[in-house]
C-alpha positions in Angstrom: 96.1 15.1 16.1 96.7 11.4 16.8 99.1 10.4 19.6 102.0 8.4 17.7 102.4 4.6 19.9 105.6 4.8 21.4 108.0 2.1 22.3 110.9 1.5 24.6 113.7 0.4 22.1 116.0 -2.8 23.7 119.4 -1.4 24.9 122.0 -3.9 24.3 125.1 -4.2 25.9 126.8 -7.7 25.2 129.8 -6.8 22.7 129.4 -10.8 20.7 125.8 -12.2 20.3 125.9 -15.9 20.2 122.8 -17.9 18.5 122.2 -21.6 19.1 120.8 -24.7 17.3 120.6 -27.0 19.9 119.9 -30.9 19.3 120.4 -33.8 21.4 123.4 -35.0 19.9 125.2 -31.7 18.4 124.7 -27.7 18.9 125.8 -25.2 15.9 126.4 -21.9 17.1 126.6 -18.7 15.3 129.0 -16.0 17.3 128.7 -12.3 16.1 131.1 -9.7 17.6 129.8 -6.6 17.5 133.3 -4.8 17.8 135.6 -6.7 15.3 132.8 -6.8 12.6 133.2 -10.7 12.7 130.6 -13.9 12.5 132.0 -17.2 13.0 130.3 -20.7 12.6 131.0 -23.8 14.7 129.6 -27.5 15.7 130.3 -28.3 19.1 129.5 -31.2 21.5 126.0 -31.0 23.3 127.5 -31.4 26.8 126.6 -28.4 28.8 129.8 -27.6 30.6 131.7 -27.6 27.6 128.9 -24.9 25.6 129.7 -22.6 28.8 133.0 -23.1 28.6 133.0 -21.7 24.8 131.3 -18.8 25.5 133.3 -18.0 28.6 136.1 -18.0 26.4 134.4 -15.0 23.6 134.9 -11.8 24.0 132.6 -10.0 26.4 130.1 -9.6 27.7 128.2 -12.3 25.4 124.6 -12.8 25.4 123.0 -16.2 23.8 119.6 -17.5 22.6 118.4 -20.6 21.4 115.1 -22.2 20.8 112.8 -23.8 23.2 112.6 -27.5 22.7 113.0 -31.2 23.9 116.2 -30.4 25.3 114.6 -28.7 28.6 116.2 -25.6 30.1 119.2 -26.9 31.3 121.4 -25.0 29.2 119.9 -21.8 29.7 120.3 -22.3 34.1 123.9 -23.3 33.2 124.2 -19.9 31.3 122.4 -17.6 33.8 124.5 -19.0 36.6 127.7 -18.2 34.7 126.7 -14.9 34.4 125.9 -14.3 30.5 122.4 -13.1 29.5 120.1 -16.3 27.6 117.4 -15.9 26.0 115.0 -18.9 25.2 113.2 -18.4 21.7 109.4 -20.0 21.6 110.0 -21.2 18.0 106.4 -20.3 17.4 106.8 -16.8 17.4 109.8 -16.4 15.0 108.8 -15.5 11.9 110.4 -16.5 8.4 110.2 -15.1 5.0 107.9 -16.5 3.1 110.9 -16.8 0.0 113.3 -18.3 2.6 113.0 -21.8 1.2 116.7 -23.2 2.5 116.4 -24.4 6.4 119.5 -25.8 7.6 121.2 -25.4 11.4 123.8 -23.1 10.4 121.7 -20.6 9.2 118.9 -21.0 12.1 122.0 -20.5 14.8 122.7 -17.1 12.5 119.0 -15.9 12.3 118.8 -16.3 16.1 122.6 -14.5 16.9 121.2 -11.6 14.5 117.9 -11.3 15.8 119.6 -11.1 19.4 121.6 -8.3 18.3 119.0 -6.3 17.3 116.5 -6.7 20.6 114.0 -8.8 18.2 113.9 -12.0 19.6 110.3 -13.3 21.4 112.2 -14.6 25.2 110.2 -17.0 26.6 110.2 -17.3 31.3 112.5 -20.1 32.3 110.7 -22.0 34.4 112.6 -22.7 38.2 113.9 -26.7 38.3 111.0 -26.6 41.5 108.7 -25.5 38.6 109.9 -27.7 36.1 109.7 -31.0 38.4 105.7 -29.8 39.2 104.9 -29.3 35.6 106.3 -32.9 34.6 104.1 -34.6 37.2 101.2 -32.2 35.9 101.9 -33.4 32.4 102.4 -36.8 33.2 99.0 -37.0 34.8 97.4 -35.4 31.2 99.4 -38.1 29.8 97.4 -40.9 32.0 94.1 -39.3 31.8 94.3 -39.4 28.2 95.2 -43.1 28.0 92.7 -43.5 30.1 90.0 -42.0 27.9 91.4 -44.1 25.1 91.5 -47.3 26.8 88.3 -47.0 27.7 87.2 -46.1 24.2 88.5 -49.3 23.0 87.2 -51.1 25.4 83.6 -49.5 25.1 83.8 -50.5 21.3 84.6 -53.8 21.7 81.3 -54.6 23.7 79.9 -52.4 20.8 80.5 -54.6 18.2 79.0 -57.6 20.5 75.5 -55.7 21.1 76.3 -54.5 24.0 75.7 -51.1 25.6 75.5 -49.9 28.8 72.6 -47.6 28.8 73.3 -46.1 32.5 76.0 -43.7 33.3 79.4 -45.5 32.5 82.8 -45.8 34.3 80.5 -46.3 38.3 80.9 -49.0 40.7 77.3 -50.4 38.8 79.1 -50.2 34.9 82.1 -51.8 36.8 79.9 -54.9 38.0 78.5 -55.4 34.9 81.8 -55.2 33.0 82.8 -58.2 35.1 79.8 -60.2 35.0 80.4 -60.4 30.9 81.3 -64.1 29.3 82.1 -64.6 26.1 81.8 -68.2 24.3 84.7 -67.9 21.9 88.3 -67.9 23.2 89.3 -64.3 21.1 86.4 -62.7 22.4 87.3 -63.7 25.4 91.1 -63.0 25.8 90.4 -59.1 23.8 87.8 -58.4 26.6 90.3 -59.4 29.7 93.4 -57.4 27.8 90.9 -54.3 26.9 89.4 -54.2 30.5 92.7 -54.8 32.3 94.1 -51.9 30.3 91.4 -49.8 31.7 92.3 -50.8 35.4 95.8 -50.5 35.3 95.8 -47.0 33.4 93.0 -46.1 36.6 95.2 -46.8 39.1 98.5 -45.3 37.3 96.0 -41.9 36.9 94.9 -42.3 40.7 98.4 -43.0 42.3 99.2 -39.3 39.9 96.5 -38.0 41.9 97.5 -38.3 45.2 100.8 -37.2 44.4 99.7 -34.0 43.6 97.4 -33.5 46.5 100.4 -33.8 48.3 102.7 -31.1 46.2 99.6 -28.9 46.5 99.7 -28.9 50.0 103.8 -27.7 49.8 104.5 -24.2 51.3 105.4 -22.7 47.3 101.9 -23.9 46.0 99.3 -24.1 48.8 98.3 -20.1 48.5 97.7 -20.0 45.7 96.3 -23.1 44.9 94.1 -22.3 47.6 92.9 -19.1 46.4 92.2 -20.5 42.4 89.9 -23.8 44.2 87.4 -20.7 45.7 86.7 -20.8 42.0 83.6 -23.0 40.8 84.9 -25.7 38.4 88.8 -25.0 39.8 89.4 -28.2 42.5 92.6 -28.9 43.4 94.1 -30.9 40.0 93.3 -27.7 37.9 94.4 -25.2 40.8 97.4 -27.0 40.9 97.8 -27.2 37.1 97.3 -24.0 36.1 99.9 -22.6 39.2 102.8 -24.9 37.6 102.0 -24.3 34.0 101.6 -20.4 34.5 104.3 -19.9 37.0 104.7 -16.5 37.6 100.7 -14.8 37.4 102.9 -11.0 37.9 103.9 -11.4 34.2 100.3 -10.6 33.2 97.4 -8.6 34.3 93.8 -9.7 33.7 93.4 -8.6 30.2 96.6 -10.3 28.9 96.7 -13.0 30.5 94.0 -14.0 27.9 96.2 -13.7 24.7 99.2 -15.5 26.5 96.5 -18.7 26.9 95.4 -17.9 23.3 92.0 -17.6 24.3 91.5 -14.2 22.1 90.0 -14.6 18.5 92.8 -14.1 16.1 92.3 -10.6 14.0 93.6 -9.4 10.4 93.2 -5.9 10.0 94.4 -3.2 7.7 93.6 0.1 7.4 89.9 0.8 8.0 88.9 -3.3 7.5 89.0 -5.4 11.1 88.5 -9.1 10.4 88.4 -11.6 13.3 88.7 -15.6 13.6 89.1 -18.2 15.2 90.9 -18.3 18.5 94.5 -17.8 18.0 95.1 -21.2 20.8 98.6 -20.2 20.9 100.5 -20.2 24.2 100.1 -23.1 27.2 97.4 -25.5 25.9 97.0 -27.5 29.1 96.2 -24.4 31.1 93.8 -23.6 28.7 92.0 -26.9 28.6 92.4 -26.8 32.1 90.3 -23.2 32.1 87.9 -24.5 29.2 86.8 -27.7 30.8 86.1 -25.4 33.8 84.3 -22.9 32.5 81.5 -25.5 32.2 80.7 -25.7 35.5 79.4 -22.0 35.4 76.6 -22.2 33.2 74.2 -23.7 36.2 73.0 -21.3 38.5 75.7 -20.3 40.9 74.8 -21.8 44.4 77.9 -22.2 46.9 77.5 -26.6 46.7 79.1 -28.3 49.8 82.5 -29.1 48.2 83.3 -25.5 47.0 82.2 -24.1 51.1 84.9 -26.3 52.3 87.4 -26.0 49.7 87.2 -21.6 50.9 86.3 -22.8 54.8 90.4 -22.0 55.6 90.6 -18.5 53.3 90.9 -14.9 54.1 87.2 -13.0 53.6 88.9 -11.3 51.1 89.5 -14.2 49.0 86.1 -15.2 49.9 84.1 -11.9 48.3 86.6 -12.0 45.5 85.7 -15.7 44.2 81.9 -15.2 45.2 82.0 -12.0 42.8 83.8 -13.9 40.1 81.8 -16.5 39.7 78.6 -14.8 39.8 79.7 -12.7 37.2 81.1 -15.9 35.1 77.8 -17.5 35.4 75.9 -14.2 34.4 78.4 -14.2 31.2 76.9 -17.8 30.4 73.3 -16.5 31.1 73.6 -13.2 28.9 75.0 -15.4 25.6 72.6 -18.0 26.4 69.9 -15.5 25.8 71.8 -14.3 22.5 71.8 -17.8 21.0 75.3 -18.1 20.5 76.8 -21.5 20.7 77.9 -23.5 23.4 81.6 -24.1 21.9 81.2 -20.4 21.6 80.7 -19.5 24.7 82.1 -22.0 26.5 85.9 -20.5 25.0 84.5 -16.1 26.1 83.6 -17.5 29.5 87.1 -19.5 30.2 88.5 -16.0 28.7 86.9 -14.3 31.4 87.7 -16.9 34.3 91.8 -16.8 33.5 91.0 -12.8 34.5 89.4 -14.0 37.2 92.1 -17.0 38.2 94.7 -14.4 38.0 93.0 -11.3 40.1 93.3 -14.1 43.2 96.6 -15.6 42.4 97.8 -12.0 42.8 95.3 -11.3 45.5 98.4 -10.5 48.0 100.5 -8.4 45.6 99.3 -4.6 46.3 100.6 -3.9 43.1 98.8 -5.9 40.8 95.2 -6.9 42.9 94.1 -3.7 42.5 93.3 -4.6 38.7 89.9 -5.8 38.1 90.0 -8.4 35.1 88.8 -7.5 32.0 
């Protein structure tokens, strides 16, 4: 006899559920009290103080949710310090009707009030403001690196349409000499060369000055373990250490075989009854961690031998970190080797071996909880 799956069902306390439609320059809220049998509708003014006040002033205890968004997570501090229960929606995993075809902010704030009362609502980890502030310089860097890609693309196609190609590895101190031994005859040339190339140099040093800053957050007491114990990783140096600690924040959330889906490294899947159909990856979740873990599960398919840089990046770690990171990532590079030999292809692979390495990332970033390093990922 099959073993029904069984649930914990959400016990709810709050006595009015209060759902939120936030913008930047008005919030409709939706108030449901759950004694009185009422719902009330209301615009009020986006200033924080005076949305706590309001719901200091229902009937409680109140709980509240609102969407994730532009408007940060100021709000839902502000609420948790008062005292009342928030919730913060991912708008990505509501799901609407397909016939609901009317979309307006009264009847989002409703949805989200009457979802809360039932225990269906998707809550999403409010990051810490220490978090938060980490995560912006993380992202700002992204930012510059990928200006930096583009202004070196235009640059690179401008010389293209002139004839000329570099034809030895680009962006070195030798590609940089020859950049500025170029002259042009005619005046636009001439002037679209200097603004294209300065481009490049400015968005190089904005990127490099990001760097440095977060060698030095790295290095703070509430990121140096860890970050330390993702860098014994081959591929993981101290930019992606860092990045993936801020973006993930808290690794006990997860355990090696789920921390997978949350990255949206797992293939999407439509089943129904004895059919099982699988896709794509479902790339939902934190896409800069998971480019972060995709551009370094590269770095695995060579043969795994310890290079200079990743001996003294583990040179100040625990030999328990040491035989954990040494197992991982001959076991990541045997994963390359064994769908190598199947003939599967690289974009493939590339995406089941970064899968495998966020298991891996997170067995050492829990590597001094007893309760969680015992679990070997999947």
């Amino acid at each position: 006899m099959a073993v029904p799956h069984l649930r914990e069902a959400p016990v709810l306390s709050e006595r009015t559920c209060v759902g939120l439609d936030v913008h930047a320059r008005s919030v409709v809220a939706c108030a449901i009290d759950e004694r009185a049998g009422e719902i009330w509708t209301l615009r009020l003014s986006p200033k924080t103080p005076q949305i706590v006040d309001w719901i200091k002033g229902l009937p409680g205890p109140v709980a509240v949710s609102y969407e994730a968004g532009p408007t940060g997570f100021g709000l839902a501090r502000a609420l948790t310090e008062a005292g009342i229960r928030c919730e913060v929606v991912a708008p990505s995993k509501l799901e609407r009707p397909p016939g609901d075809k009317v979309k307006t902010d009264r009847r989002d704030a409703e949805r989200l009030a009457r979802l809360l009362r039932i225990g269906e609502l998707p809550g999403i980890r409010v990051p810490t403001e220490a978090e938060e502030a980490a995560r912006d310089l993380v992202r700002a860097r992204e930012d510059a690196r990928g200006d930096l890609m583009r202004a070196r693309h235009r640059l690179s196609k401008l010389l293209l349409r002139h004839g000329l190609v570099w034809d030895d590895s680009a962006w070195t101190g030798a590609h940089d000499a020859w950049l500025r031994s170029l002259r042009f005859d005619r005046i636009g040339v001439r002037l679209a060369f200097d603004e294209a190339y300065e481009a490049v140099l400015v968005t190089q040093a904005r990127r490099d000055r990001l760097d440095r800053a977060i060698e030095v957050m790295a290095a703070e007491p509430a990121f140096a373990p860890v970050v330390g114990r993702l860098c014994c990783l081959r591929g993981v140096a101290t930019l992606t250490g860092f990045g993936l600690a801020v973006e993930i924040g808290d690794w006990g959330r997860f355990t090696g075989s789920t921390i997978g889906a949350y990255l949206g490294l797992v293939p999407s899947e439509t089943s129904t009854g004895t059919r099982r159909a699988q896709g794509a990856i479902t790339k939902t979740g934190n896409s800069h961690a998971r480019r972060l873990l995709i551009e370094s599960a590269w770095h695995h398919r060579k043969r795994y031998r310890p290079s200079r840089e990743l001996l003294r990046r583990r040179a100040h770690q625990p030999p328990a970190v040491w035989a954990r990171a040494d197992q991982g990532n001959r076991r990541l590079h045997q994963r390359w080797a064994r769908l190598d030999a199947r003939q599967k292809r690289s974009t493939v692979s590339v995406v089941a071996v970064a899968r495998e390495l966020a298991g891996w990332c997170w067995s050492l970033a829990v590597l001094d909880n007893p309760d969680h390093a015992a679990t070997r990922p999947a």
